[in-house]
C-alpha positions as CSV (number, residue, x, y, z in Angstrom):
1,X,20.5,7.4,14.8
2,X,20.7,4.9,17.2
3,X,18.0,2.2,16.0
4,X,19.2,0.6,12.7
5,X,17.2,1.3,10.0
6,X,14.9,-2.0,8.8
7,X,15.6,-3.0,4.9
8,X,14.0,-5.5,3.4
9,X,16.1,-6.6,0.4
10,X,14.4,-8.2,-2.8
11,X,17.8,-10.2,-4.2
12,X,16.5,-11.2,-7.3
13,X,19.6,-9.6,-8.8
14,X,22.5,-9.2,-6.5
15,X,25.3,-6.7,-7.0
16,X,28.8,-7.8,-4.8
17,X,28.7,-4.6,-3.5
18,X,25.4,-4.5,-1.6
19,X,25.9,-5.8,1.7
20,X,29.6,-4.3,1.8
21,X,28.0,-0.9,1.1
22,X,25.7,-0.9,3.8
23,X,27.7,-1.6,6.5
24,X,29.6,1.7,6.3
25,X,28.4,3.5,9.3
26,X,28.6,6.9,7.7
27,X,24.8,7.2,6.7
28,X,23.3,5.3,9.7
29,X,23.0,1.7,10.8
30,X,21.3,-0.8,8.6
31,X,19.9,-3.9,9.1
32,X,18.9,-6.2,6.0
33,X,16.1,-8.9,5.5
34,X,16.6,-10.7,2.4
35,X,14.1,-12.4,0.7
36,X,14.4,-13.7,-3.2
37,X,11.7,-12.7,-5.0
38,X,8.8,-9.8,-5.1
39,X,6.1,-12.1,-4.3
40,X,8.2,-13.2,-0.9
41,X,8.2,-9.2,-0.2
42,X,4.7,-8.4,-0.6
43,X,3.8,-11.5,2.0
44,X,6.7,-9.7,4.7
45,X,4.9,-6.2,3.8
46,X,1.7,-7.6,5.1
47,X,3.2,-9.0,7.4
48,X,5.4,-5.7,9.3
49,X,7.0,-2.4,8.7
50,X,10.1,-2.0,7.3
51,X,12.2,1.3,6.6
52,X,12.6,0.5,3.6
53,X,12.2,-1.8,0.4
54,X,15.6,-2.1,-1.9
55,X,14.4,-4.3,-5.0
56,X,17.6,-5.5,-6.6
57,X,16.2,-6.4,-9.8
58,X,17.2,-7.4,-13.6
59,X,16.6,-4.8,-16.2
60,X,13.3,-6.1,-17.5
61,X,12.1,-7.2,-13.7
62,X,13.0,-3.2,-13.2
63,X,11.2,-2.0,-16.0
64,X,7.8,-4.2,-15.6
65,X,8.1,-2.9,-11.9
66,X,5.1,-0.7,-12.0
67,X,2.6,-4.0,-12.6
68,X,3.6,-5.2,-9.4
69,X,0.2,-5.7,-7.9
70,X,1.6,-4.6,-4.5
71,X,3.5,-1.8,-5.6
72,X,0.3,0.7,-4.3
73,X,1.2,-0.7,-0.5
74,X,5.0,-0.7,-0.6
75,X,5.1,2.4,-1.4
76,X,3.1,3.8,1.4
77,X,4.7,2.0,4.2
78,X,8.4,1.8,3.2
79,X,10.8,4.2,1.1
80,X,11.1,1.6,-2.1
81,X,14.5,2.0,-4.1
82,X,15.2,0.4,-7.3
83,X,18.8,-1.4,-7.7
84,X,18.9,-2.4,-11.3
85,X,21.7,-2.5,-14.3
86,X,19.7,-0.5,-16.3
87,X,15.8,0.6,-16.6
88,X,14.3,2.9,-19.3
89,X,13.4,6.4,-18.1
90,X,9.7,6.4,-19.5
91,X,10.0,3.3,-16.9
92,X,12.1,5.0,-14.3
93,X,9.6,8.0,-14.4
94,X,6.5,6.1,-14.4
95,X,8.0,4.5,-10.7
96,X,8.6,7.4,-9.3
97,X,4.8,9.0,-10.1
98,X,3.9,5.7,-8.5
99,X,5.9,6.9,-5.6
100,X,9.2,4.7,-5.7
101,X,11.9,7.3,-4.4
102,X,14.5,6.1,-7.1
103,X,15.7,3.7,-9.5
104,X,19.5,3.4,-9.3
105,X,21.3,2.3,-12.2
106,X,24.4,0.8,-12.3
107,X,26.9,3.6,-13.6
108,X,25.1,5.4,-10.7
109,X,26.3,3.4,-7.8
110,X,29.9,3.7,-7.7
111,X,29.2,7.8,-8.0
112,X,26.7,8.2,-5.5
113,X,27.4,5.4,-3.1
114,X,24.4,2.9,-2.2
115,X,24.1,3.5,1.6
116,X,23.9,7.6,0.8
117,X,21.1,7.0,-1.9
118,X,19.1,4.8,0.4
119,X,19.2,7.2,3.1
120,X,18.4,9.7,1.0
121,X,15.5,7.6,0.4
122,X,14.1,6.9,3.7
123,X,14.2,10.7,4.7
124,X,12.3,11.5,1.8
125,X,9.5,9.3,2.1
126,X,9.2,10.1,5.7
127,X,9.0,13.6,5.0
128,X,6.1,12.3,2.5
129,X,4.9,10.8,5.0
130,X,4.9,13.6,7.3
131,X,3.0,15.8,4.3
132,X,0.1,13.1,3.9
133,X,-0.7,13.6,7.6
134,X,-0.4,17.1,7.8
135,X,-3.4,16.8,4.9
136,X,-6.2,14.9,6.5
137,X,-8.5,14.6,3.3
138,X,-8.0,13.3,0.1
139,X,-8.7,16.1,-2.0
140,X,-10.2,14.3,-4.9
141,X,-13.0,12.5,-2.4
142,X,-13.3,14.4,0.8
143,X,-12.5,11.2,2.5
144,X,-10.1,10.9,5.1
145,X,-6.2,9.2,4.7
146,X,-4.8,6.4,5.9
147,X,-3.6,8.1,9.0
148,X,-7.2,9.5,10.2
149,X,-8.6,5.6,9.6
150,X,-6.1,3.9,12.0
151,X,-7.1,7.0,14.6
152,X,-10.7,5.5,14.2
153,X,-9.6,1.9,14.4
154,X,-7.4,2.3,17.5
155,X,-10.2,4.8,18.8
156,X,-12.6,2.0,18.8
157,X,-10.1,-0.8,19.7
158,X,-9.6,1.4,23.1
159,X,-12.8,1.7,24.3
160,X,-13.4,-2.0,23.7
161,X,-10.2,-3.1,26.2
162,X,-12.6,-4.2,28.9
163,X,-15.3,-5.5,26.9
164,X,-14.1,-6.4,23.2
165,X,-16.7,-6.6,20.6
166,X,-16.3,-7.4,17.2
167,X,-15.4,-5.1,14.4
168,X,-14.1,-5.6,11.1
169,X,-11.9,-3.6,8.4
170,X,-12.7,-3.8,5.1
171,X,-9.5,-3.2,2.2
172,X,-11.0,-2.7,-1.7
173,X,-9.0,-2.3,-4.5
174,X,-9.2,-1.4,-8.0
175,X,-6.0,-2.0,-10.1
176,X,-7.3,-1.1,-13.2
177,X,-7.5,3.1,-12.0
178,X,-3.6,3.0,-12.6
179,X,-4.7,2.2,-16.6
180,X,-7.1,4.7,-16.7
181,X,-5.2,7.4,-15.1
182,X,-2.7,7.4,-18.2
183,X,-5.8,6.8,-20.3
184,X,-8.3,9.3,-19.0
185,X,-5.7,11.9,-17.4
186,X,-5.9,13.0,-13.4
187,X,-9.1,15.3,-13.5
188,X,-11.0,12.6,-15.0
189,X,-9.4,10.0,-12.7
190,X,-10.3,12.3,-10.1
191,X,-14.0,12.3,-10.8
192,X,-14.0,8.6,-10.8
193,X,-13.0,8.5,-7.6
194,X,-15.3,10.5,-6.1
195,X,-18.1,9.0,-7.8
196,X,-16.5,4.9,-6.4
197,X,-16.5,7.1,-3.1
198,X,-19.8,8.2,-3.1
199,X,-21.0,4.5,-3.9
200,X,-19.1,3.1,-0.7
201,X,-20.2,6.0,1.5
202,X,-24.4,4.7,0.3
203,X,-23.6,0.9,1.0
204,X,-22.5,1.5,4.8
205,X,-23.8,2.5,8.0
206,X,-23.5,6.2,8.9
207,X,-21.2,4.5,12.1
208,X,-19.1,3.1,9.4
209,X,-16.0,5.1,8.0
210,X,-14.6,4.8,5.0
211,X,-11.5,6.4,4.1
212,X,-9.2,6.9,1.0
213,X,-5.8,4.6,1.2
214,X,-4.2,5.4,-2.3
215,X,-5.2,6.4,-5.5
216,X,-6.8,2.6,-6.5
217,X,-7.4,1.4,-3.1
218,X,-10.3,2.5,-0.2
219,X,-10.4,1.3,3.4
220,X,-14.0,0.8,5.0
221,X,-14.3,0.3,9.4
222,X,-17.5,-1.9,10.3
223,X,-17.5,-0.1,13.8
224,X,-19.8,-3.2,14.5
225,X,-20.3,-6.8,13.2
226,X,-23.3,-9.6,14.7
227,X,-21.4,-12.4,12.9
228,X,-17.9,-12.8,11.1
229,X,-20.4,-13.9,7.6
230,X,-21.8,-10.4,8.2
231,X,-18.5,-8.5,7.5
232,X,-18.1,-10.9,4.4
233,X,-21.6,-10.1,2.9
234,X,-20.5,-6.3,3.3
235,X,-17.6,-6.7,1.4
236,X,-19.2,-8.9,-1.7
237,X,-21.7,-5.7,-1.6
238,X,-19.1,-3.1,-1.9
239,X,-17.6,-4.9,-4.5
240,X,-20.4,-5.2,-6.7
241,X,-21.1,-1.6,-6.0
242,X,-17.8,-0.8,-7.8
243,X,-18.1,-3.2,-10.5
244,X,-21.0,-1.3,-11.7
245,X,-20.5,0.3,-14.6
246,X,-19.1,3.7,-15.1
247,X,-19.5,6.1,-18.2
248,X,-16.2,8.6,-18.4
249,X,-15.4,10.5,-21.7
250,X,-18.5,9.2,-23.7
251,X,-17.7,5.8,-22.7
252,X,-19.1,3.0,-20.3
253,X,-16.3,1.7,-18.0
254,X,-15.7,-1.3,-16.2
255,X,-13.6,-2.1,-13.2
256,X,-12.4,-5.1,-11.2
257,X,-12.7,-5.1,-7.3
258,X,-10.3,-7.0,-5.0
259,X,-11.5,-6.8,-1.6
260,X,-9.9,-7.9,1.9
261,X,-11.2,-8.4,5.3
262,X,-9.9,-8.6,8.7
263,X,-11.6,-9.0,12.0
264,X,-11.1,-7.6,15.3
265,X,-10.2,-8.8,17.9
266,X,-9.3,-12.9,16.3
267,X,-7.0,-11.3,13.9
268,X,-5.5,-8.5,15.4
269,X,-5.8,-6.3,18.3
270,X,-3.9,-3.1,17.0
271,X,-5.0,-1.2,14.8
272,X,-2.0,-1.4,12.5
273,X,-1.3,-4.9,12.3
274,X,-5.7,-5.0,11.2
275,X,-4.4,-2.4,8.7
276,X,-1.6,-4.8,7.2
277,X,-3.4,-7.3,7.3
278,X,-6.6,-6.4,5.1
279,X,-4.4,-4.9,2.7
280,X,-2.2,-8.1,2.1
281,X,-5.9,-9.9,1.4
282,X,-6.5,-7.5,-1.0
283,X,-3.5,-7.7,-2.5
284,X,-4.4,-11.7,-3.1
285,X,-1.6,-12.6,-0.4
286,X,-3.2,-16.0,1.5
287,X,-4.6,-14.8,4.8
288,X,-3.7,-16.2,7.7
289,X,-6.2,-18.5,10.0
290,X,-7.4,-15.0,11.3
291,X,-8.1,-13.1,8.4
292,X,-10.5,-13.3,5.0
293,X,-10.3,-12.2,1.9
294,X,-12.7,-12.1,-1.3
295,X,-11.5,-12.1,-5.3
């Protein structure tokens, strides 16, 4: 491979052996960003791609891992491996059905070797990668992924190159669905979905797409927006929309909506950059000057 491969390290918890390890050529080239805490990565992962995300963490930092509110994000645009002395497997288990590709413990380093298991890692989630977009629809919704949404967006952004007009693009998530999918199992969680779906899909225009991102998070496009306010007043409806009230296994169900909102073309002109950036809002990451979001 001849372009190194971008890691963006979380040292909270710093074994001697990690930058030694990596510079071994024998699994590919690597080049590390450090940063010192979580919060510091979810800002970078809003802010541009990386390979991957190596989270050298305590035990109980490790273990607590799947609370991390941007853990939904990382996941899809970087391979995330865990670097930790030790982690529980009911934890371990639970981050890798929220789609970390490993947690490696410390008897596990010296026998598998650090810059192998990353690798490994990478590969693997762009293979997953490779899957999602061979799959155009999530199943449980009928909307389309992630990859179909940024077709739209850059669609859109193209034939506006001689004569922009405003657009905006709409993140909204619901952290609590990661509860209730332990709770209420994956067919119910299913049918949630497709009923939050169906309530996005009636508070848009028919020009408007909305699309699934993860299981707990939705993108909508606002193929057109008058005013900037315009695109806000959208949001606070969509979210309201999901806050209604939901009745699931004989009970009435409540969720909480983050939204965020970035607008073409003052806070990005690509269509993956808009993507990064609406998601960070959502993720309660301060926006910059360009970009909104709504609690």
């Amino acid at each position: 491979m001849n372009q190194p491969l971008q890691v963006l390290w979380v040292d909270e918890f710093s074994p001697p052996i990690l930058p030694a390890e990596l510079m071994s050529p024998e699994w590919g080239r690597f080049t590390l960003e450090r940063c010192a805490s979580l919060d510091g990565a979810a800002r970078r992962l809003g802010e541009r791609g990386y390979d991957a995300l190596l989270a050298a963490l305590p035990s109980e930092r490790a273990a607590g891992l799947s609370a991390w509110g941007a853990l939904s994000h990382a996941v899809m645009e970087s391979a995330v491996l865990v670097l930790t002395p030790a982690c529980p497997q009911a934890a371990a288990l639970e981050l890798l059905q929220r789609g970390v590709q490993d947690v490696v413990q410390q008897t596990q380093w010296a026998q598998h070797g650090l810059a192998r298991s990353l690798r490994w890692a990478i590969e693997r989630h762009r293979l997953d990668r490779a899957t999602r977009r061979a799959h155009a629809l999530d199943l449980d919704t009928g909307l389309p992924h992630r990859g179909q949404l940024l077709e739209h967006i850059n669609h859109l952004i193209a034939l506006r190159q001689r004569e922009p007009s405003p657009m905006a693009l709409l993140v909204l998530r619901l952290p609590g669905l990661a509860l209730l999918r332990e709770r209420l199992g994956r067919e119910m969680l299913a049918g949630l979905r497709r009923r939050l779906a169906q309530r996005l899909r009636a508070g848009v225009r028919a020009s408007d797409v909305v699309a699934a991102l993860d299981f707990d998070a939705f993108g909508v496009l606002l193929a057109s927006t008058e005013q900037p306010e315009d695109a806000g007043a959208v949001a606070r409806k969509l979210q309201l929309a999901l806050q209604k009230p939901l009745a699931a296994s004989g009970q009435e169900l409540s969720l909480h909506a983050r939204s965020g909102l970035a607008l073409y073309p003052t806070a990005a002109q690509e269509g993956a950059t808009l993507l990064r950036l609406a998601i960070a809002a959502a993720h309660g990451e301060a926006p910059s000057s360009r970009s909104e979001a709504n609690d």
